[in-house]
N, C-alpha and C positions, 0 to 999 in steps of 0.2 A: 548404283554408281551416280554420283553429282557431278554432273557436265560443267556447273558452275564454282565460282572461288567461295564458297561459301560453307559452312560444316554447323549442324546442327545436334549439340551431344548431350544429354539426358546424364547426369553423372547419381548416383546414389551412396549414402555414406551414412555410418554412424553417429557421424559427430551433430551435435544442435547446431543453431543458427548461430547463437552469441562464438560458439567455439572458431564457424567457419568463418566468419566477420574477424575472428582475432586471427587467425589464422592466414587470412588474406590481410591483413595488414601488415603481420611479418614480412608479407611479401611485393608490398604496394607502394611506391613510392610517389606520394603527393604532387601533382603537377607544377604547385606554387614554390617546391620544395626544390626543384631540379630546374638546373641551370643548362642551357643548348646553348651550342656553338662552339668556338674556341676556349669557351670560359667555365666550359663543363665541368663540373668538379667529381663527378661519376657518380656509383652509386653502388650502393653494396645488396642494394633489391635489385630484383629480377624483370621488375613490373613496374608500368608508371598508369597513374590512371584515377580515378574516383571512387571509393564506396560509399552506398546509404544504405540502409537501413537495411533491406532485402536485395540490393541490388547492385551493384558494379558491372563498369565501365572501363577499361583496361587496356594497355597494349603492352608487349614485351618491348625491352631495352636494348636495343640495339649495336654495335660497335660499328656496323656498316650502313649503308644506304640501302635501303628495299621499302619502293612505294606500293610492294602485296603484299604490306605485313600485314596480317589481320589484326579489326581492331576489336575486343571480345565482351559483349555486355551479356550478363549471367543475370538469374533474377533466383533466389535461397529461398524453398520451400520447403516450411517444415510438412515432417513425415512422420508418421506412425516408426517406431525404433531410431527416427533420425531422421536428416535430410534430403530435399531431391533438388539439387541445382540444376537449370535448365539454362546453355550456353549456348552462345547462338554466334559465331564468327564470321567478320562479313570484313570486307576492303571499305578503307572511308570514302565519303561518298563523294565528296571532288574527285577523286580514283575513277570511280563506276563513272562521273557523269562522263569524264573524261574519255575515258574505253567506249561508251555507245557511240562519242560524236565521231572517233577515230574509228572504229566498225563499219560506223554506218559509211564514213565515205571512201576505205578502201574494200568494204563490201560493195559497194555501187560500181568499182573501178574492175571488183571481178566480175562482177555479171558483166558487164560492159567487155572486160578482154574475155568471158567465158562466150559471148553471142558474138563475136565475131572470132572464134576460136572454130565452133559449130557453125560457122556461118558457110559463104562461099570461096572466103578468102583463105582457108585450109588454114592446119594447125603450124602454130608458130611456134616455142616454148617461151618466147620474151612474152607471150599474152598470159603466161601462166603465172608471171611473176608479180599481180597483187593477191591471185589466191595465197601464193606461195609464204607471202608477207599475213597474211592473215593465218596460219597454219601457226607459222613459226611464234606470233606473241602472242596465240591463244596457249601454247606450249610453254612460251615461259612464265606466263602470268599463273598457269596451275602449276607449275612448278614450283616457281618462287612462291606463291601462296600456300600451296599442301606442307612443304616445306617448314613453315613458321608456322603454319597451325596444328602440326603434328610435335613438335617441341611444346607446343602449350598445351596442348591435349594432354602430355604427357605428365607436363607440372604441374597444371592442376588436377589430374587424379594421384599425385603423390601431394601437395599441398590438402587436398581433401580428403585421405586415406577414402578414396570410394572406389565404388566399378562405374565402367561405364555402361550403363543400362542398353542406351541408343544411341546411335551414334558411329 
């Protein structure tokens, strides 16, 4: 079980490289190509993002606001009968830098109301309330994350007709 927002999937497939490159561009829509904002003009791809040669860089398309979308960089390894993409889905990294400084200092606020909770001054429940805050958007942050990365888990093993080996 991964304690963290992050998923690690080994996907295996028939198809060659040239095929899964074409094939993730049916699905990929160009970042210099898609307009944000008010002026969006949408997109009839599912995906917005980079590929080269062996490798792509991705995020799915959104219609709502979600800063745990994950963001998915794949690296296409040819295989004996086919290929073995290895996918690796992680939060952007202003996100992460974000969540440690916010951690770090309402973890500091729990230990702090957890030693005077265990202290002499007996248990209050108002001292419980930055663990509590720390509970709650470790909860939604794998939430909202497993969430988005189980929908793309899922589109690219039907965009790569593969299994998932690991993962």
């Amino acid at each position: 079980m991964n304690f963290l927002p992050t998923e690690n999937i080994t996907y295996k497939t028939h198809l060659n490289e040239e095929e899964i490159i074409k094939r993730l561009s049916d699905h990929v829509e160009t970042e210099e190509t898609l307009s944000y904002g008010i002026f969006n003009s949408g997109s009839s791809k599912p995906y917005v993002g980079q590929i080269n040669d062996q490798t792509f860089n991705i995020k799915r398309i959104i219609s709502y606001r979600n800063s745990f979308l994950p963001r998915i960089y794949g690296i296409i390894e040819k295989d004996f009968g086919g290929s073995t993409i290895i996918v690796k889905m992680r939060l952007h990294t202003f996100v992460i830098v974000f969540l440690g400084i916010w951690c770090c200092f309402v973890g500091i606020a729990s230990a702090a109301s957890l030693r005077q909770a265990l202290g002499n001054q007996g248990f209050n429940s108002k001292t419980m309330i930055p663990l509590g805050m720390l509970l709650f958007f470790y909860a939604l942050i794998m939430v909202s994350f497993k969430y988005e990365s189980y929908k793309s888990k899922m589109d690219l093993q039907t965009i790569f007709e593969a299994d998932i080996v690991e993962g």
